[in-house]
N, C-alpha and C positions, 0 to 999 in steps of 0.2 A: 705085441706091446701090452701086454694082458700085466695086470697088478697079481703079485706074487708075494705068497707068506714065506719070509724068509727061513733058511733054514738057521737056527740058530743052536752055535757049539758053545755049552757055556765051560768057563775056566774060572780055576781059581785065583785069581791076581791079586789077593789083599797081601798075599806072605811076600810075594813079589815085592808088589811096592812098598811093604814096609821097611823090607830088607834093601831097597833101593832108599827109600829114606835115612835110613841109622846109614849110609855111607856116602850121602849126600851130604847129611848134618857131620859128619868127621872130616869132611872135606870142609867144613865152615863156606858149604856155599846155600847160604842164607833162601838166597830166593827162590832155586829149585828145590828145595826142602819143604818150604812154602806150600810150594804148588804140586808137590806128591802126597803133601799132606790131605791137602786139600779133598784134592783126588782120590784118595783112599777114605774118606771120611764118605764122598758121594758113591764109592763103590758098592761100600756099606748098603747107603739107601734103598739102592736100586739094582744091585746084581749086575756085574758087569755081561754082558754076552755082546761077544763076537760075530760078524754075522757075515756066517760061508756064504759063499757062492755068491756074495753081493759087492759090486764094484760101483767107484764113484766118480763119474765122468760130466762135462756139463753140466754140471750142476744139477745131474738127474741120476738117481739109484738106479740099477737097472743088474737081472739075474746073466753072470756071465755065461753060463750054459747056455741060453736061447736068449738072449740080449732084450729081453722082455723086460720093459719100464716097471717099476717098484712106486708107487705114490702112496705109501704106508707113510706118514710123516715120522710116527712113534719109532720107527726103523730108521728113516732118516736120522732122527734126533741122535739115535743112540753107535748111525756112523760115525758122525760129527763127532761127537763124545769120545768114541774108542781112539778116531785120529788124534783128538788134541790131548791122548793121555799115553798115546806112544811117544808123539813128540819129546813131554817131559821124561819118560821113559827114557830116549835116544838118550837124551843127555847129561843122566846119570853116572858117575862114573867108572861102574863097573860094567854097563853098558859100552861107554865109549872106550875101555881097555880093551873090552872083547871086541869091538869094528875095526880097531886096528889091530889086533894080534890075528885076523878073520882076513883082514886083506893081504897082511904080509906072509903067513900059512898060503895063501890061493894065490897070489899075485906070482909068483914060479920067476923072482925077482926081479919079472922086468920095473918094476917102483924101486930105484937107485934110493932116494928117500923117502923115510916115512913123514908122513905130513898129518895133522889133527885138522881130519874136518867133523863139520857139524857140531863143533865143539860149542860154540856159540849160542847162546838159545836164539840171534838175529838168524842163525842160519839153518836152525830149526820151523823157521816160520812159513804157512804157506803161500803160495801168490799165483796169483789170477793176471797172465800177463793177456791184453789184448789191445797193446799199441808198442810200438818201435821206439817208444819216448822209454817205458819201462825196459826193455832190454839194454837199452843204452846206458839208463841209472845205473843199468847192474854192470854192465860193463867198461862202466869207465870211461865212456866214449866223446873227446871233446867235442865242440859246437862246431868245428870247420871237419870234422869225420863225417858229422849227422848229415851235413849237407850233402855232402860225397854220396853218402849212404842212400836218402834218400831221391836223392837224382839217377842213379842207378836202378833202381829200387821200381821207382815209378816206371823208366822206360820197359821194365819187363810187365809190372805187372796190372798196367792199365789199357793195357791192350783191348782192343774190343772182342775177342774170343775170348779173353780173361774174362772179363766184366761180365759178359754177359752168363758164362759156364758158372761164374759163380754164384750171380742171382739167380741161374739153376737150380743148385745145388741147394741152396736157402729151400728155393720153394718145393722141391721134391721131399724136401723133407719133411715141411710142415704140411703137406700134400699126403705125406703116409700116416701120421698122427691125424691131422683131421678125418679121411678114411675110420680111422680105430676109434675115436671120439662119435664120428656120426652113428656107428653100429654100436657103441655100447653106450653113448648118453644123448643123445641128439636132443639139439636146438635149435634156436634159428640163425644163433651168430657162427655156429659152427658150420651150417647150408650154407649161408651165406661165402664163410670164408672159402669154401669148396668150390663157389661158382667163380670168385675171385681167381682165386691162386689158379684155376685150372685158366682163366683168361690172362692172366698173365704168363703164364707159360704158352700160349699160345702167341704170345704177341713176342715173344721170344725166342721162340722156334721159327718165325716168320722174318726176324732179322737177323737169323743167321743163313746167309745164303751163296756169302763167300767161302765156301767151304773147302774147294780147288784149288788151292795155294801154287799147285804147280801148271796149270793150266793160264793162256794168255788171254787178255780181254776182251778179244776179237770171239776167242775161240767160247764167248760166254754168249749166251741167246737172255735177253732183257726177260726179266717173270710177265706171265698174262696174268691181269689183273683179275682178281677174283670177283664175284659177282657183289660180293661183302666186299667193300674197299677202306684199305686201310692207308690210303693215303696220304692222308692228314696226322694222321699219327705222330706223336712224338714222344720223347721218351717223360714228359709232363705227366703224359697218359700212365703211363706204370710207377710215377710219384704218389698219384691219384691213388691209385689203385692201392697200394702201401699204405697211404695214408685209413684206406676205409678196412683194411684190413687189421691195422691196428686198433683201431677202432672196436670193430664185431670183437677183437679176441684177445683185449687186455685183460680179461675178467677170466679170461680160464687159464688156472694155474697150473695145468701141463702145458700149455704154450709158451712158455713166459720165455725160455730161449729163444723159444722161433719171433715172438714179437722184439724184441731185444735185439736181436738181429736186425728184423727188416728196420728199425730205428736208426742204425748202423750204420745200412746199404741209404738210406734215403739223406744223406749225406753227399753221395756222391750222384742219386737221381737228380739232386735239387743244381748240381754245377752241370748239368749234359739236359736240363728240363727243354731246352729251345733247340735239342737237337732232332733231326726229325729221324724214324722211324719206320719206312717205308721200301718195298720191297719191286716195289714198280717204278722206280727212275733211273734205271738203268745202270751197270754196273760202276761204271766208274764214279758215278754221282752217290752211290752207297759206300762204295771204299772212301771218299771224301768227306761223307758223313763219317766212317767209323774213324777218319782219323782227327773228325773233331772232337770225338769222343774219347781219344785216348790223349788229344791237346789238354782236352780241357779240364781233366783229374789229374792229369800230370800236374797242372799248375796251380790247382787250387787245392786237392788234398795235402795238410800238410804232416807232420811230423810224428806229430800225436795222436792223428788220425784214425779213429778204430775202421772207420772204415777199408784205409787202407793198407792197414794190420788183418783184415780178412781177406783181403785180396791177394798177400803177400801168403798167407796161410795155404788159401786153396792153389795157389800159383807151387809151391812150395810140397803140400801133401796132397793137393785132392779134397781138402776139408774146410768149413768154415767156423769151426768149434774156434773157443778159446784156447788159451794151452792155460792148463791146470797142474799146477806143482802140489804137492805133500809136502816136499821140504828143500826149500830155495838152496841152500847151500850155498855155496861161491865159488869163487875163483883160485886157488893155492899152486902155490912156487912147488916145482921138484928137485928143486935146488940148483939148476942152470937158470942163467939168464934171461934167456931167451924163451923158455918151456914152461907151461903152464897148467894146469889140470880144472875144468867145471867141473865142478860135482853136484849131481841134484838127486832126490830121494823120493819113493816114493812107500806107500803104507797100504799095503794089502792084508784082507781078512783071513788068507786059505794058501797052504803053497799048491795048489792045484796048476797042474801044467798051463792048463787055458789062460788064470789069471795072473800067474809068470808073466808070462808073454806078454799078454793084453798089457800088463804094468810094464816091460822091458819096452814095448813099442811105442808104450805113451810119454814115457822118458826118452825114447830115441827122438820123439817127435821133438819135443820140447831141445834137449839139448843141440839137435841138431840147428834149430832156428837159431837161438844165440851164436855158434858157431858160424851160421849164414854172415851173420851182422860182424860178427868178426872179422872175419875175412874181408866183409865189403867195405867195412871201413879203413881197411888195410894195415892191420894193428901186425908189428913186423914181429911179435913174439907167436911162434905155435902155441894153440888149443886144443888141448885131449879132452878128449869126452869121457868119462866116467861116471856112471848111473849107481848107485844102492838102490835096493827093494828090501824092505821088514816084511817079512811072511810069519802070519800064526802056523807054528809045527814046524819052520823051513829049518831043513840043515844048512849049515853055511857052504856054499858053491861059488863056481865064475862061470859065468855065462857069457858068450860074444854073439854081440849081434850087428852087423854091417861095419864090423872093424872095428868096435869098439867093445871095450870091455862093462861088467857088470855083476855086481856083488850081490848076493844075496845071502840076506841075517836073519835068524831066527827068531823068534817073539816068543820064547817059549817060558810060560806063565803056570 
């Protein structure tokens, strides 16, 4: 996780965008005209550079070759920048003749119609989905689907092996960045949060102890209590601990995910706090506890819940990131009834094999989740998934990946 000077390719993009402007302004469309202008004015200033081999995920830069965190902000600044000036880019319109002359060339005509997406600058814009309420806005989805939705929804993913694998997964991770924080800038809030998190991960490794799914209750021997007894315990005790964790480590700005998270998770500590935690009352009385644990987020996380937007996440891929779009895109007709296509986008600095993929897989992630909510809310028209990716240097290609297709456009400046 070591901070990394990017490598930076610099290009010429003023002819580009000029020459995107003089056919912007002949298209009389006034307000991306505007904003290429604009653009090319600040290009001016400050020298556009692209910057290889750096991708942007959680809200954290990070080198795609050895996935080593980037906290250069002057890099940050100038990803930020690069993305919000491809966007107006995309939507230029010599741009958007060439994504659909790109699809239809590679598409080997299974797309019966051509359709304009991205057309929009609304679907040019990026978004940060991290509840079930924003999938739904975008999907149209009425208020007696959402119910459907989320009543399903819950019965899978408030499981008490859910729950608990995924304030795992939170803390293992803020568990490896503290490690790299202690050896390279140590504190006290950083020690601190190290004795913590390693205490709650114990206290968590000690409630899971149903582990035999297939084994009967007879055939289970009650735990010997340890000489340390934890059994008083309740899950109050790991609210606690959340709480003082936020605390030590609101102030250091490489954690701001991991505390943002546990803010999250302490959502669903605060509905299960009177539940007890205890590894010595015998099995059946711990399966009884774990299914008050899955009663009682069932009923009380609701809708909009990020919490249980990360539950459904890690239930889903294994992760408790957000999902982070480049370019929302929508929903388009393929000219049947019944058939439909998402389309969403993503904006990469290099067509390097590595960060292809890393970009195919973090659109597969994303598209795949609305697709979830589709289905469960039982919407009777099929959803095709199709991804774009903008690469600096990329040729235009089609990539598939888990059955689904994926475009890739060149940025070439």
């Amino acid at each position: 996780m070591s901070t990394k000077r990017a490598t930076l390719l610099t290009i010429n993009s003023i002819a580009t965008l000029s020459k995107a402007c003089t056919l912007c302004s002949a298209s009389n469309s006034l307000k991306t005209f505007t904003s290429l202008k604009h653009l090319c004015i600040a290009s001016e200033r400050w020298d556009i550079h692209l910057l290889k081999n750096v991708d942007l995920n959680d809200g954290k830069l990070y080198d795609i070759r050895d996935e080593s965190i980037i906290t250069d902000d002057h890099i940050a600044d100038k990803m930020h920048t690069f993305k919000s000036l491809a966007r107006v880019f995309i939507g230029s319109p010599s741009v958007q003749k060439a994504l659909k002359n790109n699809m239809a060339a590679l598409s080997a005509g299974k797309i019966s119609i051509a359709f304009d997406c991205f057309s929009k600058e609304s679907e040019r814009e990026p978004a940060l989905v991290n509840s079930l309420t924003k999938v739904s806005n975008f999907l149209n989805i009425s208020a007696q689907q959402r119910k459907l939705v989320r009543a399903k929804i819950c019965l899978q993913v408030t499981q008490h092996r859910t729950w608990t694998n995924t304030l795992g997964e939170i803390l293992n991770g803020l568990k490896s960045d503290l490690d790299y924080l202690q050896r390279q800038s140590p504190n006290k809030g950083i020690k601190m949060g190290q004795q913590i998190v390693s205490r709650c991960l114990k206290v968590l490794s000690d409630s899971n102890i149903c582990n035999d799914l297939d084994s009967t209750s007879w055939m289970r021997l009650a735990p010997v209590k340890a000489v340390e007894s934890y059994s008083s315990q309740k899950w109050e005790d790991v609210l606690d601990m959340f709480n003082d964790l936020i605390e030590y480590l609101k102030s250091e700005k490489e954690l701001i995910f991991h505390v943002t998270k546990l803010e999250v998770m302490k959502e669903g500590l605060c509905q299960i706090k009177d539940v007890l935690i205890d590894k010595s009352i015998g099995y059946k009385e711990v399966r009884h506890q774990e299914s008050l644990v899955q009663k009682k987020l069932s009923k009380t996380l609701g809708y909009s819940s990020k919490c249980l937007f990360t539950l459904l996440s890690y239930y889903l891929y294994g992760h408790v990131r957000d999902i982070e779009i480049d370019i929302c895109g929508g929903i388009y007709s393929s000219g049947g009834e019944n058939r439909f296509y998402l389309c969403m986008g993503r904006i990469l600095t290099s067509n390097e094999e590595k960060m292809v993929w890393s970009g195919v897989r973090q659109l597969d992630r994303a598209l795949g989740l609305f697709k979830f909510v589709w289905e469960t809310a039982g919407m009777k028209a099929v959803l095709d998934l199709q991804g774009h990716l903008w690469c600096v240097g990329a040729e235009g290609r089609r990539l598939t990946y888990k059955g689904n297709t994926y475009y890739l456009h060149g940025i070439n400046l």
